[in-house]
C-alpha positions in Angstrom: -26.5 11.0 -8.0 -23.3 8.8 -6.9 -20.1 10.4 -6.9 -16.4 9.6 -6.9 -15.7 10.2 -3.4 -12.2 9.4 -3.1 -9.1 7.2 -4.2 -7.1 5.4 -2.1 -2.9 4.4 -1.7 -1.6 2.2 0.7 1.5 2.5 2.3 3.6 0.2 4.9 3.5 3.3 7.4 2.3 6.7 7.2 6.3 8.4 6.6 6.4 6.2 3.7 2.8 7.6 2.7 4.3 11.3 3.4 7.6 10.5 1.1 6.1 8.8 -1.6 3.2 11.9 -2.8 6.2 13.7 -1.9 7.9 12.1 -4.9 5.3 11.6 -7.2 2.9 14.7 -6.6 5.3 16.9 -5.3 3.6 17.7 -2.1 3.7 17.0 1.7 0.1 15.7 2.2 -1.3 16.3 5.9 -2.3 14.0 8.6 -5.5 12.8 8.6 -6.7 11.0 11.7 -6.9 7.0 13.5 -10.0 4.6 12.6 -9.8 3.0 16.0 -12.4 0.0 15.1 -10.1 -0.2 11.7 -6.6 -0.3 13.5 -5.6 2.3 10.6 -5.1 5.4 10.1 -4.2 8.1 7.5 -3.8 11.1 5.7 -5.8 13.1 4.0 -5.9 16.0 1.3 -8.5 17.6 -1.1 -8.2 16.7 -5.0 -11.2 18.9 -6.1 -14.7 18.6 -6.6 -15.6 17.2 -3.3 -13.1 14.3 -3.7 -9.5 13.8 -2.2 -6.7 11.0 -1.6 -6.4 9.0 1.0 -2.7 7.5 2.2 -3.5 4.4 4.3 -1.7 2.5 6.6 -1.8 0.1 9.9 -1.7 2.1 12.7 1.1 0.3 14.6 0.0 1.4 18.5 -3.7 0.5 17.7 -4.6 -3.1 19.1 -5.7 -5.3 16.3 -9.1 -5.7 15.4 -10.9 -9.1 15.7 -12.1 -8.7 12.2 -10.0 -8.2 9.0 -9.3 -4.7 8.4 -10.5 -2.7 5.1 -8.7 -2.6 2.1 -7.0 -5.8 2.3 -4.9 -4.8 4.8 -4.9 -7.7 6.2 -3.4 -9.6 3.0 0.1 -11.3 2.9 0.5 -10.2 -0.8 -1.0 -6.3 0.1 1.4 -5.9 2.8 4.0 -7.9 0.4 3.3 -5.1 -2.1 3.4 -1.9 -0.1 6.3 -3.3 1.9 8.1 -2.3 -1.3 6.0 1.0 -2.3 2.9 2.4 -1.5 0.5 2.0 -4.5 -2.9 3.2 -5.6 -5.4 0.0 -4.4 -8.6 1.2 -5.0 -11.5 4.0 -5.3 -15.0 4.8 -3.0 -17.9 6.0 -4.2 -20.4 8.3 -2.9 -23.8 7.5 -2.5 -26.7 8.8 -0.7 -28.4 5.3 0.2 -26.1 2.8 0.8 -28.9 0.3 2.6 -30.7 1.0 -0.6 -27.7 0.3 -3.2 -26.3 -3.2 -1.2 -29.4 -4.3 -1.7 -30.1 -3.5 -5.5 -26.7 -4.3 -6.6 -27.1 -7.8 -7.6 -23.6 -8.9 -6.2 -21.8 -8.6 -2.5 -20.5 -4.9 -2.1 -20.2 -5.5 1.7 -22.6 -4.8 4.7 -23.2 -1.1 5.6 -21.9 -0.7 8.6 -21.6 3.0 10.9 -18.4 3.9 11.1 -17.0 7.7 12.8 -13.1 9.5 13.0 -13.3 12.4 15.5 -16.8 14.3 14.2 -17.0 12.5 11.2 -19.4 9.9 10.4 -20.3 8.1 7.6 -21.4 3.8 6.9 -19.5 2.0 4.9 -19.6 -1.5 2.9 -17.6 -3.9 4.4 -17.0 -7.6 3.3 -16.7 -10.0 5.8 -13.5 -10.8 4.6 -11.7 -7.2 4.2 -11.2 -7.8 0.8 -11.3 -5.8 -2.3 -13.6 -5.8 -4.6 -13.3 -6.9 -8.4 -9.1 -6.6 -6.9 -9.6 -3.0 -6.3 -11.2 -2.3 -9.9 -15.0 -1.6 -8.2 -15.3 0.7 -5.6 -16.2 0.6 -2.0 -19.5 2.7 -1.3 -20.0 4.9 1.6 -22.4 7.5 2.8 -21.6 10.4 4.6 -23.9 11.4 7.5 -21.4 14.8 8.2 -22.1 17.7 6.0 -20.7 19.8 4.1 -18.8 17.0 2.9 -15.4 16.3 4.5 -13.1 17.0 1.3 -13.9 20.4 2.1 -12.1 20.9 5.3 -9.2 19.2 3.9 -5.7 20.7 2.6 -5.9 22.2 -0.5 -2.3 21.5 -2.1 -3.5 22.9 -5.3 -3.9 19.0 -6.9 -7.3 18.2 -8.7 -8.3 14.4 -10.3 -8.9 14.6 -13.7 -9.5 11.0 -14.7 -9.7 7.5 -12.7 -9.1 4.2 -15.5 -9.6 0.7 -15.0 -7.4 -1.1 -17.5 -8.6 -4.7 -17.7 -8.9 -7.5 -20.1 -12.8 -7.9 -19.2 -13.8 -4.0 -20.0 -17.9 -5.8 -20.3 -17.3 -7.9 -17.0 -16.5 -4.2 -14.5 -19.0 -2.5 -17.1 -22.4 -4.4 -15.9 -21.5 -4.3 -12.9 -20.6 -0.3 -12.7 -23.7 -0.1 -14.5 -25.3 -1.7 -11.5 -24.1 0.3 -9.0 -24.5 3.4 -11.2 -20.7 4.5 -11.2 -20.3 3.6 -14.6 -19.7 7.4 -15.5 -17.5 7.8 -12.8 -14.8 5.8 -14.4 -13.1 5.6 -17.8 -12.6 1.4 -19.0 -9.9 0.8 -21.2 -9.2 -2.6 -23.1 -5.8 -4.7 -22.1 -4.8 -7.4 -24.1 -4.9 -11.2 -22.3 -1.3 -10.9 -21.9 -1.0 -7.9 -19.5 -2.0 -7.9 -16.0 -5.0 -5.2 -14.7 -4.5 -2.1 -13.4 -6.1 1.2 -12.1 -4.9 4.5 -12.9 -5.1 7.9 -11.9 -4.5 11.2 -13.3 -3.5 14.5 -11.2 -2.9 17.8 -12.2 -0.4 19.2 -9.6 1.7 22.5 -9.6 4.4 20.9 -11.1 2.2 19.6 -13.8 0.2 16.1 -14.8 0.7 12.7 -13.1 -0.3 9.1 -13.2 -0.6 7.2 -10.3 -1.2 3.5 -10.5 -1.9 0.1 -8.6 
């Protein structure tokens, strides 16, 4: 069955990364490690259940890549927006075909392409264009070909994801199209009037108790 496999924030650099989960979550997160075909790189902690954050950022001493990096990166208006904060942008799902689900989808989730970070190795779905999809609402799909799963050798901070939201003013739209990835139970949909602008939300117990963080 697909999973949530983890949520991810971007930040301008990797100290603002640090700072900000410092402020919100109450924690130092780790380092993580560099994606060298990416030009990013990140840090990494568990969240529970085989998921965990990820804090991404350009890595400034990696040579660019001739194709647009992942999560928007690339964007004017991403960096615009992390320049400022770093901010939840999106979520990836787990999935144990990913040739199988691009293909079955009935809409552009990206190619799967092989991807690896030191002995890790997974594909992932990339669009051509680096872009997010449904603005960060869907998720990105990946496969893991490392075992156990990677959460697992991550820093356990004592923080665990409770509840991932898309607030949207098209709840039917991201709903048929969950539904065709099969991630609608992954995900809670709530309703937003015309009149305010889409977001995604997450919920995280930490040791200093429950917080939202959102795009």
């Amino acid at each position: 069955m697909n999973c949530l496999d983890h949520i991810v924030v971007a930040a301008n650099n990797l100290q603002q990364g640090v700072d900000y989960l410092q402020a919100t979550l109450g924690i130092e997160i780790p380092a993580g490690g560099k994606h060298s075909s990416m030009a990013t790189h990140n840090l990494v902690m568990q969240l529970g259940n085989d998921a965990y954050i990820e804090v991404i950022a350009i890595d400034p001493d990696a040579q660019a890549p001739r194709h647009p990096r992942w999560f928007a990166l690339d964007s004017a208006d991403m960096r615009a927006a992390i320049r400022e904060q770093p901010r939840l942008i999106t979520w990836v799902m787990n999935t144990a075909n990913l040739q199988s689900l691009a293909g079955q989808a009935g809409f552009d989730i990206g190619k799967p392409t092989r991807l690896s970070r030191d002995a890790l190795s997974w594909e992932f779905a990339l669009p051509d264009d680096g872009r997010l999809l449904g603005d960060g609402m869907l998720p990105y799909c990946i496969q893991w070909h490392s075992s156990p799963h990677p959460a697992q050798g991550m820093a356990d901070l004592d923080c665990v994801l409770q509840d991932l939201t898309i607030h949207h003013n098209r709840p039917r739209w991201f709903n048929d199209r969950l539904d065709a990835l099969g991630a609608s139970h992954l995900v809670n949909i709530e309703q937003l009037p015309d009149t305010q602008p889409a977001y995604l939300s997450a919920t995280i117990d930490t040791p200093n108790g429950s917080v939202v963080l959102r795009s």
